[in-house]
KEROTOR-705312 format. One record per atom (N, C-alpha, C): residue in one letter; x negated, y negated, z. Coordinates in steps of 0.001 Angstrom, whole numbers, plus 500000, padded with zeros to 6 digits. Last residue first. Layout:
BEGIN
AXYZ
...
***
This chain:
BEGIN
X326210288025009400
X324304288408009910
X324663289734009594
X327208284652009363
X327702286147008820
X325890286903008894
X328838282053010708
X327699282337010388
X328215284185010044
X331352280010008959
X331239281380009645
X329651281919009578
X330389276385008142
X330647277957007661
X330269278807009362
X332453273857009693
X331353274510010141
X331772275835009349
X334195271504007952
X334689272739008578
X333368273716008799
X334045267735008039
X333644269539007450
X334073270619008311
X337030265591007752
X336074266529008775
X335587267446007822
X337418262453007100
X337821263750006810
X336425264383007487
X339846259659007879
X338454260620007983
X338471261942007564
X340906256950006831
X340835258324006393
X339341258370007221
X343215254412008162
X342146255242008713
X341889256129007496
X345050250868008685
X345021252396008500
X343519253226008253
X346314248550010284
X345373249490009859
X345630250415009377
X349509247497009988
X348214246423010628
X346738247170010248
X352190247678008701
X351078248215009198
X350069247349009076
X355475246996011171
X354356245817009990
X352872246940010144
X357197247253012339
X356852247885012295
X355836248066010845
X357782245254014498
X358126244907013419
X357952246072012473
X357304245679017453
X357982245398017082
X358736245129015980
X354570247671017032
X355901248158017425
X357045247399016904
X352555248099014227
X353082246593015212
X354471247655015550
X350803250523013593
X352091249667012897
X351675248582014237
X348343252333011718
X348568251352012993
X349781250778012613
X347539255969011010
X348244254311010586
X348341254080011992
X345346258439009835
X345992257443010974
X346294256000010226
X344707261529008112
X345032259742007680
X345629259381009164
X342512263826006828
X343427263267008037
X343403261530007495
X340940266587005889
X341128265379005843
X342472264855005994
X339068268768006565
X340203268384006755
X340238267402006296
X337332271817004537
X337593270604004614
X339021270207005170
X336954274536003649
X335714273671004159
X336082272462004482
X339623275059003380
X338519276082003893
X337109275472004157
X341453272136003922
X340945273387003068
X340700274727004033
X344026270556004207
X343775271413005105
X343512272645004380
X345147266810004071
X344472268480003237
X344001269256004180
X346503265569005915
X346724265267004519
X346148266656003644
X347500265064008893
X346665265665008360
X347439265826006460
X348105262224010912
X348819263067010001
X347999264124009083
X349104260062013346
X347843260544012760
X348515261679011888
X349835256500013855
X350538257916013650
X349512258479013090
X350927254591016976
X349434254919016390
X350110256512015734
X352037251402017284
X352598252517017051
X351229253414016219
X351443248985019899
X351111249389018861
X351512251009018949
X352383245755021372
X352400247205021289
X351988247978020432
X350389242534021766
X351036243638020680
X351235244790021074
X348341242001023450
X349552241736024226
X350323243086022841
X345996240838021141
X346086240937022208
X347543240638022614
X347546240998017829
X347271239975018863
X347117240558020238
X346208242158014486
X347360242652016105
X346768241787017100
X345728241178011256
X345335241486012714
X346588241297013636
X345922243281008242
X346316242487009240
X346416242590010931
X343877245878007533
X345089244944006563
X345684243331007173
X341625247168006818
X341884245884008306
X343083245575007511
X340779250714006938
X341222249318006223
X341992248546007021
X338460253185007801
X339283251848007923
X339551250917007011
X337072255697006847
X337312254421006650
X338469253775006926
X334472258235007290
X335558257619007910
X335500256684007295
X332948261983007636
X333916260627006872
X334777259855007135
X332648263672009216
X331708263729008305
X331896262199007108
X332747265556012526
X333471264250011220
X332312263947009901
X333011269215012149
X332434267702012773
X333074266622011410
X334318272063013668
X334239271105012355
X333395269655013065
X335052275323014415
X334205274140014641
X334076273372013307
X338168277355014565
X336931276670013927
X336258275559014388
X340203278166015690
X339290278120016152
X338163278129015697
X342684276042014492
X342684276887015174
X341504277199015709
X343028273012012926
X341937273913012334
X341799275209013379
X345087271737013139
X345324273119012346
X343983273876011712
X344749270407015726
X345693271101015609
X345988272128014509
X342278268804014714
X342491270255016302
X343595270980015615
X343064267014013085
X342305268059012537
X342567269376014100
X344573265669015113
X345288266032014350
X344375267170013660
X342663264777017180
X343681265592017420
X344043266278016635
X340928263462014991
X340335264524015867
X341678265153016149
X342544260901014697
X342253262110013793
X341939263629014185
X342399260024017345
X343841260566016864
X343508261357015352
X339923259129017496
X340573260139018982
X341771260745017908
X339794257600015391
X339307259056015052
X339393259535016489
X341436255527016337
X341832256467014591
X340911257872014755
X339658254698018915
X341464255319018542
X341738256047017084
X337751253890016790
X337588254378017675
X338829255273018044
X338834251732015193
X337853252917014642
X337904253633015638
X339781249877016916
X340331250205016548
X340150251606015588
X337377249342018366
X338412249762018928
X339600250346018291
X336351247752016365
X335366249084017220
X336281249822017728
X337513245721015758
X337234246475014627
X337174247809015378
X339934244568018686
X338747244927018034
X338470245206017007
X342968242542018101
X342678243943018426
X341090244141018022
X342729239262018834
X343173239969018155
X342448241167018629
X341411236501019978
X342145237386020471
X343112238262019364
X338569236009018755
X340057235531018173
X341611235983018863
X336797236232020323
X337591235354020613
X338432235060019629
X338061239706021837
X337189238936020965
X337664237483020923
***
């Protein structure tokens, strides 16, 4: 962009690849879809910046995940974003 700093889009984007993971991992073989997301821009990352991306699951209902991703700055380890999305958990169809 021309501020050369990290995207908005891009950065939404990565938070919910890395939410997604994190809901994968303890929703076993349930289907869920995203249903909720927010970003907060705290401070911008300069094109060239390494970045430390941590995703972490926060609640883990029966109808509901909800997951947090942080952005640090490698070198400083300054957080630059952070994420909540939270997923529905598709009901068991029952016939």
């Amino acid at each position: 962009n021309p501020y050369n700093t990290l995207h908005g889009g891009a950065v939404a984007a990565v938070a919910e690849a890395v939410a997604l993971a994190s809901a994968r991992a303890v929703a076993g073989d349930r289907e869920f879809f995203l249903g909720e997301s927010a970003t907060s821009y705290l401070s911008a990352a300069r094109v060239g910046m390494e970045m430390e991306v941590e995703g972490r699951v926060l609640r883990k209902g029966k109808s509901v995940i909800v997951t947090s991703v942080e952005f640090r700055i490698k070198e400083t380890g300054r957080l630059s974003y952070t994420s909540r999305l939270t997923f529905y958990v598709m009901p068991v169809a029952s016939m």
